[in-house]
N, C-alpha and C positions, 0 to 999 in steps of 0.2 A: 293382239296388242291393244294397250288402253286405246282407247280414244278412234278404234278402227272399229267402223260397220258394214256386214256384208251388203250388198245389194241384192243380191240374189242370190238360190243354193249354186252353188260352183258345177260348171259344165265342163268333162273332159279335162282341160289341166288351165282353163282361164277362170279368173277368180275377179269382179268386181268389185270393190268397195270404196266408200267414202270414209272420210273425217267428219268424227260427230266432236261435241265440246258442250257441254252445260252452257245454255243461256241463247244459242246462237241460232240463229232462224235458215232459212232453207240455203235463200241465195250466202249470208256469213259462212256456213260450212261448205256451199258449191265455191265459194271463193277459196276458204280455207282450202278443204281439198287441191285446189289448183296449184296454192302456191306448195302443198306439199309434194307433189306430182315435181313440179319445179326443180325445188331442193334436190329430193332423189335424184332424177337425170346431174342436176348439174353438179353432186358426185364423182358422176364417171363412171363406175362401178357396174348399175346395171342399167336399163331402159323401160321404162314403164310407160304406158301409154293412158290413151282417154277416153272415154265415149259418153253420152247422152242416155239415160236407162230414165220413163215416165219423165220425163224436163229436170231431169238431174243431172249434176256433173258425176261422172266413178272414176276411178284409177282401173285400171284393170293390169292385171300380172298375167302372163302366160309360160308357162314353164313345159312348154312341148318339144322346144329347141332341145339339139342334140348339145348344144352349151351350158343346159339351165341343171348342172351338175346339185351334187349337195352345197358344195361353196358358195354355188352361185345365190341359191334361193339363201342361204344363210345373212349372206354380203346384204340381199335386200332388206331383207327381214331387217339386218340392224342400220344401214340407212334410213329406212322408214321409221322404226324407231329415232334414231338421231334424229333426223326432221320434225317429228312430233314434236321431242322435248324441243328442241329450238324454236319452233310457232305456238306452240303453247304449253309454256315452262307448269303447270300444272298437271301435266301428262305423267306418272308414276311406273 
């Protein structure tokens, strides 16, 4: 997705990343990211969680759950998209 950066190569089925955006400096995007973290959950849909990776904020996805069907990962996928374009209407 626009505007999504891994953190790291993805291990076993959990996947880190943050919200990058043109202009914006470490803590703007640890911010940024959080309030997308936010949005997502408070969808409803799926749950995504947080953690600290080098004094960074990530979202992290884990799709290990006997839940985390193809719907499911799809559902997020377009939440997080929807969130993007919502916190910054420049996301394509």
């Amino acid at each position: 997705l626009p505007g999504v950066a891994l953190c790291a190569p993805s291990s076993l089925s959990t996947v880190a990343f943050r919200v990058t955006a043109p202009g914006l400096d470490a803590r703007a995007e640890d911010a940024l990211s959080e309030r997308v973290l936010d949005e997502v959950n408070r969808r409803g849909r799926v749950h995504l969680s947080s953690t600290v990776l080098r004094g960074r904020f990530a979202i992290r996805i884990c799709v290990l759950s006997y839940r985390a069907d193809r719907a499911r990962v799809l559902a997020c996928l377009e939440d997080l998209d929807a969130a993007l374009r919502q916190l910054i209407p420049a996301v394509t």
